[in-house]
C-alpha positions as CSV (number, residue, x, y, z in Angstrom):
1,X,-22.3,-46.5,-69.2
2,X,-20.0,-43.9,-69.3
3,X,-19.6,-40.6,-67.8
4,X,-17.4,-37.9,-68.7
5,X,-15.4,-37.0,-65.8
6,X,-14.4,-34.0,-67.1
7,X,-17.7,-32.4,-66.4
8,X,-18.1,-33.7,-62.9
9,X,-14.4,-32.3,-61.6
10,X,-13.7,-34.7,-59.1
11,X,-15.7,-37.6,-60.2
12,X,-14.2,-41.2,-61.7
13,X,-15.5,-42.1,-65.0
14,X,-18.6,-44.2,-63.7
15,X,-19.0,-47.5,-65.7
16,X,-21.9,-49.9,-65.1
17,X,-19.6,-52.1,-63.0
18,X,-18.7,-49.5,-60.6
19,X,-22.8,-48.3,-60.7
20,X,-24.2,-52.2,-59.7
21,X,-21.1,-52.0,-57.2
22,X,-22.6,-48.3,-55.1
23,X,-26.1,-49.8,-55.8
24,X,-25.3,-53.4,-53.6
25,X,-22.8,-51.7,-51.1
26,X,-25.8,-48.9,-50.4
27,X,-28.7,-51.9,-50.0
28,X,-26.4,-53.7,-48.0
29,X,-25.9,-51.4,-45.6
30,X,-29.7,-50.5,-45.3
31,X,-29.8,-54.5,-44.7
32,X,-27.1,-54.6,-42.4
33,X,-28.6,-51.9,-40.4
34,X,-31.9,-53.7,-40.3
35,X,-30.4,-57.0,-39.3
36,X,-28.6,-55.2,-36.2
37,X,-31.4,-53.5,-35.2
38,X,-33.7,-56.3,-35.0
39,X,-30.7,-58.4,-33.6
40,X,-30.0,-55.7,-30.9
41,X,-33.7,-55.2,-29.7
42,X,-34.4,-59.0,-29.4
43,X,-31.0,-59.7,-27.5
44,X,-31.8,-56.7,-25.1
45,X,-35.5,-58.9,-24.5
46,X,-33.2,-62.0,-23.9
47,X,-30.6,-60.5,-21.7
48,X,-31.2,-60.0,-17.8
49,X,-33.3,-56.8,-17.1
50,X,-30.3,-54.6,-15.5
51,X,-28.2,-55.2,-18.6
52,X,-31.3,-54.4,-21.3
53,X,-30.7,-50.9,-21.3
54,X,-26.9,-51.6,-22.0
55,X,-27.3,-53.4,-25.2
56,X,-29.9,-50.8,-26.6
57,X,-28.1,-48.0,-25.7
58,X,-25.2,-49.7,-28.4
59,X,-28.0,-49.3,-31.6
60,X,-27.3,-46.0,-32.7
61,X,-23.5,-46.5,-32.7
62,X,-24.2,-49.7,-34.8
63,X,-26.3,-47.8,-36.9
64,X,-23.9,-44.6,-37.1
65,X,-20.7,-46.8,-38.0
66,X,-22.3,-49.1,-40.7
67,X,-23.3,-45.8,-42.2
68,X,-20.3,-44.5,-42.3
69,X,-18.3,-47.7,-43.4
70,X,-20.8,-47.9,-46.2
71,X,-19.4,-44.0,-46.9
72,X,-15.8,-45.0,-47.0
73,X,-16.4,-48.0,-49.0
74,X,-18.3,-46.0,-52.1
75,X,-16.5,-42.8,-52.0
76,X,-13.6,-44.1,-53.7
77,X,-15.6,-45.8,-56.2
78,X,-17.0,-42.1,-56.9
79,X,-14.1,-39.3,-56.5
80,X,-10.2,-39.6,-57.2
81,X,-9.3,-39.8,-53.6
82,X,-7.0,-36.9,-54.0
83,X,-6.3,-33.9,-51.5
84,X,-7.5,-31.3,-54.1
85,X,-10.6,-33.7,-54.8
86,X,-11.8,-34.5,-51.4
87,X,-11.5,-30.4,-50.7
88,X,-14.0,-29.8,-53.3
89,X,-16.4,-32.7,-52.5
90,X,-16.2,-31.6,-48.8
91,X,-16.7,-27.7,-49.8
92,X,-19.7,-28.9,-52.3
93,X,-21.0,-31.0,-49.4
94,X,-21.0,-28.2,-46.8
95,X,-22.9,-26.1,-49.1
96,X,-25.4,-28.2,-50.2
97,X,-26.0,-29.0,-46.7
98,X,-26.2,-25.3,-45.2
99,X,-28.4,-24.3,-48.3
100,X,-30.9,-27.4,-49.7
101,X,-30.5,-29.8,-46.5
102,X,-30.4,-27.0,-43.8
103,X,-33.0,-28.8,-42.1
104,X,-32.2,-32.5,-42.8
105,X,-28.2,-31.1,-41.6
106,X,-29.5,-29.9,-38.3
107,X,-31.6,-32.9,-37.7
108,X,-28.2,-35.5,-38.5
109,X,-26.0,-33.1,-36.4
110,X,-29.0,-32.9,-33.2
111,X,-28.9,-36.7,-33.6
112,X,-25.1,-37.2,-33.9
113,X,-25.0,-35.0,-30.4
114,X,-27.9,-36.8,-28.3
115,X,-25.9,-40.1,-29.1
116,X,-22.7,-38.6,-28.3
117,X,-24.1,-36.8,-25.2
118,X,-26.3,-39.3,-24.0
119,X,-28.8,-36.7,-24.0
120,X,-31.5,-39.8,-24.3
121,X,-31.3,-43.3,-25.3
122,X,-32.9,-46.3,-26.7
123,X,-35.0,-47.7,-23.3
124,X,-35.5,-44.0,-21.8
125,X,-38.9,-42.3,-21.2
126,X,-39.0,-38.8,-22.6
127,X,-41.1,-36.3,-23.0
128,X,-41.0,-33.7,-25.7
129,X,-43.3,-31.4,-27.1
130,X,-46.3,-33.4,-24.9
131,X,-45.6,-36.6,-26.3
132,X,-44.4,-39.1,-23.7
133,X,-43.0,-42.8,-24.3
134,X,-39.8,-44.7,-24.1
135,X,-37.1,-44.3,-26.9
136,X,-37.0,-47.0,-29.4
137,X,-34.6,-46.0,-31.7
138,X,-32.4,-42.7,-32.8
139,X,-32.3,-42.3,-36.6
140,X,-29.8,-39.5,-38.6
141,X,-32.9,-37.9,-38.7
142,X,-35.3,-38.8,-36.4
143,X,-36.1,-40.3,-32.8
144,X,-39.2,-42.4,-32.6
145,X,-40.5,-43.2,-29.4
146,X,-43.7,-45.5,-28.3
147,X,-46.3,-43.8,-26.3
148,X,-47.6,-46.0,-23.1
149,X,-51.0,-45.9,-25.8
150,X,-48.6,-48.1,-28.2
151,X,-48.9,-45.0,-30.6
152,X,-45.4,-44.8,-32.4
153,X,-44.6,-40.4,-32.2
154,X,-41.6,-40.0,-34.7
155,X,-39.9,-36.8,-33.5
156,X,-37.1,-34.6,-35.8
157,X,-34.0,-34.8,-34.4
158,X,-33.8,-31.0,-34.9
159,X,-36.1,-29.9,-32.1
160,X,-33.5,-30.6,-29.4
161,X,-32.2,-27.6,-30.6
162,X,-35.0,-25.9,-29.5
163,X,-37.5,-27.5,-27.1
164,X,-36.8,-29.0,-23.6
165,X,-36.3,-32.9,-23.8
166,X,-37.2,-34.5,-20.7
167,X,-36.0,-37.7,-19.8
168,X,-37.7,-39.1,-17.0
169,X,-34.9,-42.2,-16.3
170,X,-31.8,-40.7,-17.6
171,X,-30.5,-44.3,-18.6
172,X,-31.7,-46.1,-15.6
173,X,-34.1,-48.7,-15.4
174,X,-36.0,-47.3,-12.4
175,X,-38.9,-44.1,-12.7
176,X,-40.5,-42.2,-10.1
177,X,-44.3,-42.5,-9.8
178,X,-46.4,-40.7,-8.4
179,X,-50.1,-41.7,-7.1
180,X,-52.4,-38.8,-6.0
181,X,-55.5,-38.6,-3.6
182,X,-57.9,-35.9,-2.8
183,X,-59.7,-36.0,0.6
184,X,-62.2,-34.2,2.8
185,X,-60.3,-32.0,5.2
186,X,-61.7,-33.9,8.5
187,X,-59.4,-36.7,8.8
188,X,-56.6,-38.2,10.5
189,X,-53.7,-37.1,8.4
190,X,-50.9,-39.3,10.5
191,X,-53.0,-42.3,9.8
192,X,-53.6,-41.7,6.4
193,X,-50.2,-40.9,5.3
194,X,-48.7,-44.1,7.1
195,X,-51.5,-46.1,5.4
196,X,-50.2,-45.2,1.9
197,X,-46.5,-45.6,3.2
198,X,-47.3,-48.8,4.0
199,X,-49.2,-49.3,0.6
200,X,-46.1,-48.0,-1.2
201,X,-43.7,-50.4,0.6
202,X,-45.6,-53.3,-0.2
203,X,-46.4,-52.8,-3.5
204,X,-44.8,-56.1,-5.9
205,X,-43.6,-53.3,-8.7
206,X,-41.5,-51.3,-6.3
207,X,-37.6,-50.9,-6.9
208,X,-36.2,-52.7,-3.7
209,X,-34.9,-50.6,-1.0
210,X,-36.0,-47.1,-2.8
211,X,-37.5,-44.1,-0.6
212,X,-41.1,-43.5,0.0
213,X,-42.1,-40.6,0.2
214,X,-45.8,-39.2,1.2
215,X,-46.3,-35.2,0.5
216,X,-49.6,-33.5,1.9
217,X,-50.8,-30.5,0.6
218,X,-53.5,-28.6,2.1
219,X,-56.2,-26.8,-0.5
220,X,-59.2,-24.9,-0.2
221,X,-61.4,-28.0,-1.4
222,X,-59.7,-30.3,0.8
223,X,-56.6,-32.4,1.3
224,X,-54.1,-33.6,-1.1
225,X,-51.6,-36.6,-0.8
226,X,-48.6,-37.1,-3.1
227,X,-47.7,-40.4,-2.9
228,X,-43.9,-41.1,-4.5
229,X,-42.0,-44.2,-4.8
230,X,-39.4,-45.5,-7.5
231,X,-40.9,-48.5,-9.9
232,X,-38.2,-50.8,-10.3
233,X,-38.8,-51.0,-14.1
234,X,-39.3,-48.0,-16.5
235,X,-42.2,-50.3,-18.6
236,X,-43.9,-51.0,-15.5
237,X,-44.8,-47.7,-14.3
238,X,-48.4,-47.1,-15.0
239,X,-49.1,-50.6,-13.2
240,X,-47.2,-49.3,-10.6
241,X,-49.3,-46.5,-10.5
242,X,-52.7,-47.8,-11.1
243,X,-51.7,-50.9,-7.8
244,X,-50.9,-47.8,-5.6
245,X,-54.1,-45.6,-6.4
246,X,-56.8,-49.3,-6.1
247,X,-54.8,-50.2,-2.7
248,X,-54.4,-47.1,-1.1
249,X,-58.1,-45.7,-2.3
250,X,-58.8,-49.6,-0.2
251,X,-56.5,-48.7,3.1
252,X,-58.2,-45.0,2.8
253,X,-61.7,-46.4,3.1
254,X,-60.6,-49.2,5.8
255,X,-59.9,-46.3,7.9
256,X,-63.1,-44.3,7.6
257,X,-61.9,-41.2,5.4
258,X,-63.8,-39.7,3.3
259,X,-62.5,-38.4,-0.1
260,X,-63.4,-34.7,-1.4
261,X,-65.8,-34.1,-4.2
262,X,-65.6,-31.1,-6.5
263,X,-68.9,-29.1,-6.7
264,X,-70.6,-29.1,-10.0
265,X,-72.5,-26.0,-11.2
266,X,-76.1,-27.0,-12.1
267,X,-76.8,-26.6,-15.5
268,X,-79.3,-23.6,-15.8
């Protein structure tokens, strides 16, 4: 197979050879990318917890720089690497990119800066948009995340250009819970808020040495109690959460308090 190169400007005659040659660098790459993502993601299991974060947070680097060896290894094989060539191909590029990819451009470049920025990495819990789970990978265009519901949410890269992202860790492997309670207005509030202090402090899936804090806010239906401690691991949150509300709902009735029920409208 030949093409004329003529007609293509800044193209090499293309033979067969050099076609099998793009087609086996291009799937080897996807491969290589595969491998070192699975590799990546099973040594960050294997490692110990405090470096797991670490070795994810090196994925989209992998990822980026196999990509772009896989670039410098074909372009020659495709254009005359010549200064008046590569000005063209680069002009052409730009174009194509601001006209038919305008989308697919902003979603590489929003991608390129949350690796760059750290804006949010592999092993963080975001939130964008309303959907909420940990970051499992950063694609050229996409992030996709896993929701605590193990529901994979695969979000453009493009919208951190234009919605809030918040990242509940910020590349740490602690997150701040928070357990609330409702009760009836008569109560001891001193004895209730060093119950759940207490409840807090002993819990198994609090970060060691972390701050406990108990808020109290008084409403017209009754009393409310913010109780906020750090989990020492991001995954372990919601059972963090759910041992705070079953123990302190237990040290709350040990002490005789009653908790405050919204009125219900009958039903005409």
């Amino acid at each position: 197979m030949k093409t004329n190169g003529v007609e293509w400007g800044v193209f090499r005659d293309l033979s067969w050879h050099d076609a099998s040659w793009v087609l086996g660098i291009f799937l080897l790459s996807r491969l290589a990318i595969a491998a070192a993502e699975r590799l990546l993601t099973g040594l960050a299991e294997m490692v110990p917890a405090r470096q797991r974060l670490s070795v994810l947070r090196t994925m989209p680097f992998v990822k980026l720089l196999i990509g772009l060896g896989a670039v410098a290894v074909i372009a020659p094989l495709l254009v005359e690497p010549t200064f008046r060539n590569l000005t063209a191909l680069l002009a052409s590029a730009g174009l194509a990119l601001a006209f038919t990819l305008k989308d697919y451009g902003a979603s590489l470049t929003a991608g390129m800066t949350a690796v760059f920025e750290n804006t949010y990495q592999p092993g963080d819990w975001i939130s964008v948009g309303g959907d909420y789970g940990e970051v499992k990978s950063i694609g050229p265009r996409a992030t996709r995340i896993v929701t605590a519901d193990d529901t994979e949410v695969v979000i453009p890269n493009a919208r951190l250009w234009s919605e809030s992202i918040h990242n509940a860790t910020g590349g740490k492997r602690s997150l701040l819970c928070v357990a609330e309670f409702y009760l009836h207005p008569d109560h001891d509030a001193e004895a209730a808020r060093g119950a759940l202090r207490t409840i807090a402090q002993t819990s198994p899936y609090r970060l060691a040495d972390s701050e406990v804090v108990v808020i109290v806010l008084e409403k017209p239906w009754g009393t409310c109690y913010r109780l906020k401690s750090y989990a020492k691991e991001s995954r372990e949150q919601y059972l963090f959460t759910t041992d705070l509300t079953v123990r302190g709902k237990a040290a709350l009735r040990a002490l005789g308090i009653r908790f405050a029920q919204a009125a219900f409208a009958e039903t005409p």
